[in-house]
N, C-alpha and C positions, 0 to 999 in steps of 0.2 A: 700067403702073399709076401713078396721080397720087399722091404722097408726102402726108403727114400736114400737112406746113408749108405746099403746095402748095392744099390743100383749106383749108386755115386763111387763109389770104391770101384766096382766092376769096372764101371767107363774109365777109371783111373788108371787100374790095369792092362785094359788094350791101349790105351791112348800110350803106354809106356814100350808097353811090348813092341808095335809097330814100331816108334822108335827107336828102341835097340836092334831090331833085324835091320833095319833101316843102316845104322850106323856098323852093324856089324859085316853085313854086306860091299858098303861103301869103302870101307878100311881095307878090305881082302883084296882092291885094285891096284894093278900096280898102272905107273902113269909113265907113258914114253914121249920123250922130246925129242924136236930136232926143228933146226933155221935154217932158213933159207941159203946157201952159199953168196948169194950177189947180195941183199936187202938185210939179211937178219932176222927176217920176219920168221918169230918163233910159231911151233904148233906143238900139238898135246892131245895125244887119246890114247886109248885102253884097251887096243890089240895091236898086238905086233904083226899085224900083213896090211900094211901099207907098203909098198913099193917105190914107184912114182909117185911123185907129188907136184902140180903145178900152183907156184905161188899167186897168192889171192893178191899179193901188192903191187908185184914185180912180173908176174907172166911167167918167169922162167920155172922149169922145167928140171927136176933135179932125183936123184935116189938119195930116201931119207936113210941119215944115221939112228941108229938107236941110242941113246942115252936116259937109262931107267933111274926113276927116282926111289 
């Protein structure tokens, strides 16, 4: 039968593990900006086929630049 500290250590380990895939995952993103031309209103996500973009502040209607961080 597996002792109390035994199972304790276990759960240590996945609760670790998931973590590290977690952050090791997260790290490998790369992150693209780009603002609005009229407003400024910036954006940011983590694939490069965005095209058009219409502003959430401003309405207008613009083709994003890329600028990778």
């Amino acid at each position: 039968m597996i002792s109390e500290a035994s199972m304790w250590c276990i759960g240590v380990f996945v609760v670790l593990a998931i973590i590290l895939g977690y952050l090791l995952t997260g790290a490998a993103k790369k992150v693209y900006y780009t603002s609005c031309p009229t407003c400024h209103y910036k954006y940011r996500w983590h694939t490069k086929a965005r095209q058009g973009l219409r502003c959430k502040k401003c309405g207008n209607i613009f083709l994003s630049r890329y600028v990778e961080d």
